[in-house]
C-alpha positions in Angstrom: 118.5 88.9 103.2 116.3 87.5 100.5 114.9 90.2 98.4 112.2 90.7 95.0 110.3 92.6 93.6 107.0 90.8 92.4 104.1 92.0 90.5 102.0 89.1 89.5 99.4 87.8 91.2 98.3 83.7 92.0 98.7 81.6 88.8 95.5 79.9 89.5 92.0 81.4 90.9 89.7 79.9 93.7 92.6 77.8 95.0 95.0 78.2 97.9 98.7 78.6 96.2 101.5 78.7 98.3 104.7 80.9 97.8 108.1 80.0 98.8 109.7 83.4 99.6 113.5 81.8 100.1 113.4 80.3 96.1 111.4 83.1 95.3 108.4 81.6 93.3 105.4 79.6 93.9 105.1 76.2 95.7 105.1 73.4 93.0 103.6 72.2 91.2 103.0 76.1 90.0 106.7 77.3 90.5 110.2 76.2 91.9 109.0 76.9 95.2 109.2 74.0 98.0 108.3 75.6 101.5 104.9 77.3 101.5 105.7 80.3 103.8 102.5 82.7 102.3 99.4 81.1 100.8 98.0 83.2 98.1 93.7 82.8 97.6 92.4 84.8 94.5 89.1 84.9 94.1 87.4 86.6 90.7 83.7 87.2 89.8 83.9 88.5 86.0 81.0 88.9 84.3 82.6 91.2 81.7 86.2 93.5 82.0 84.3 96.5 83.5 82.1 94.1 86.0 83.7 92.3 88.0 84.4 91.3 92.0 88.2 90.0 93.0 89.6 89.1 96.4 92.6 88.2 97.4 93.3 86.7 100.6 97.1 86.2 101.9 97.3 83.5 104.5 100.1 81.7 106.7 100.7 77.9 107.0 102.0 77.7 110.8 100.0 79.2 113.8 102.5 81.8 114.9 103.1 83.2 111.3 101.7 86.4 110.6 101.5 89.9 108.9 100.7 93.3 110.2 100.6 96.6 108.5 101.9 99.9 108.9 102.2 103.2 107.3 104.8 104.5 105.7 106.8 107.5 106.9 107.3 109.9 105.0 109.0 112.7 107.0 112.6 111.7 106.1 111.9 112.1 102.5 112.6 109.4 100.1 115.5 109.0 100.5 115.1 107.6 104.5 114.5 104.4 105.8 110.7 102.9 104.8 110.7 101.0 107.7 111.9 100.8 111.4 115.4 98.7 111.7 113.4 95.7 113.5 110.3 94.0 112.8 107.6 94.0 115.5 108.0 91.0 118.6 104.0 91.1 118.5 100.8 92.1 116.5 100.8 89.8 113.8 97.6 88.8 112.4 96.6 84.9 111.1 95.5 86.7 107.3 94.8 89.9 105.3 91.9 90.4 103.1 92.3 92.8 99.9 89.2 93.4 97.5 88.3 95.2 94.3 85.4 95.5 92.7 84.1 97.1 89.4 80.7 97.6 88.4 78.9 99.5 85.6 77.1 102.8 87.0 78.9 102.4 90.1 82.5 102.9 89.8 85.1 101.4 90.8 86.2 100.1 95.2 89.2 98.7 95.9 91.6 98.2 99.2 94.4 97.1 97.2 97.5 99.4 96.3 97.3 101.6 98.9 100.3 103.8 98.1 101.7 104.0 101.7 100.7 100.6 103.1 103.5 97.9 104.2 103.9 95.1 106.3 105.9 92.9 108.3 105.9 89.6 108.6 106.9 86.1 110.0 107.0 82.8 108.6 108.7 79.4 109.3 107.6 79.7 113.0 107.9 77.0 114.9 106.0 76.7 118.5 106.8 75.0 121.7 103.8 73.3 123.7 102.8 76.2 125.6 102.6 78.6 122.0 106.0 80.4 123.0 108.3 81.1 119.7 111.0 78.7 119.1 112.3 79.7 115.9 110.7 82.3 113.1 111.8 84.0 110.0 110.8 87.7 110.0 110.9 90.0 107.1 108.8 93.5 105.7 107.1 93.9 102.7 107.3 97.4 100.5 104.1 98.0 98.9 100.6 96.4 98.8 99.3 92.9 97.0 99.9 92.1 94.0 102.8 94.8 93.1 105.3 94.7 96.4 108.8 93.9 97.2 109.5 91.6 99.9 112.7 91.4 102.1 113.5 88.1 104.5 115.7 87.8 107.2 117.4 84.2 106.9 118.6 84.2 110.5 115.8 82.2 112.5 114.9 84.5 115.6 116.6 87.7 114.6 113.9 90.7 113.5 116.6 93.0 112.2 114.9 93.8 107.9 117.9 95.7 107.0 119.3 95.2 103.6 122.0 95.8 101.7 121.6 95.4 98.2 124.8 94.6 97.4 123.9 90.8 98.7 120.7 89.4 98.2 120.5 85.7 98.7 118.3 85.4 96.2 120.5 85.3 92.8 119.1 84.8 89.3 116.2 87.5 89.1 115.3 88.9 86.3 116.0 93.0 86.3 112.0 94.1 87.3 112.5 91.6 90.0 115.8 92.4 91.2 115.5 95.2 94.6 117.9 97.7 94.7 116.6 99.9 97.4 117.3 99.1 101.4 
């Protein structure tokens, strides 16, 4: 599996920026990245630091890619599995819209960070005439935009997210980006 931890958002606002999650950074000419498997759109209204509107919308590049959200379990206590062993066949959703806004007098609102909210995912698809699935990469996502680690099965077709830590494909992280946790 390909595995990070990330916690920055876009490098750019008001523009679509792709992010390769198999090189693990952004599509160039921002990073390293060269397939855009998740399109990043940040959008920021800021009048002042405590006044201020931000979206973020994450997007696919293929029809068939998609992300759908679940909630974590916590009955197995932390130390259990976040996650079911297999991602989802079905139920994944074109895009996922995350706000937060700050205004003076009225406080804060924001849909981001939700403590127990993950996803899964599936990128790289590939559709035959009739829209049936000839090859996709699925993977889950710990966490919630901008502050999430990500996990990506490399085997086209196979929905197993397991991971063991012990070999991540992705080498060369830093140590707040390196995942450690199955």
């Amino acid at each position: 599996m390909y595995a990070k931890h990330v916690e920055n958002g876009p490098p750019i606002f008001n523009k679509p920026v792709g992010y390769d999650l198999m090189v693990g950074d952004w599509v160039a000419p921002n990073g390293r990245g060269q397939i855009t498997d998740m399109i990043f759109t940040g959008k920021l209204d800021k009048k002042s630091k405590n006044d201020f509107d931000y979206t973020l919308t994450v997007s696919f590049p293929h029809q068939g890619d998609g992300i759908q959200s679940y909630t974590r379990d916590w009955s197995q206590g932390v130390s259990g599995l976040l996650s079911t062993h297999e991602a989802p066949a079905s139920g994944y959703q074109s895009n996922v819209l995350r706000a937060m806004s700050r205004h003076p007098g009225k406080g804060t609102k924001e849909d981001m960070n939700a403590p127990n909210r993950d996803y899964f995912f599936r990128v790289r698809t590939v559709l035959d005439s009739q829209g049936n699935i000839l090859s996709t990469h699925y993977g889950k996502i710990y966490g919630d935009f901008m502050q999430f680690t990500y996990y990506v099965n490399p085997t086209p077709n196979d929905r197993n997210v397991e991971f063991d830590p012990k070999h991540n494909l992705l080498g060369g992280l830093n140590p707040l980006e390196q995942v450690q946790a199955p």
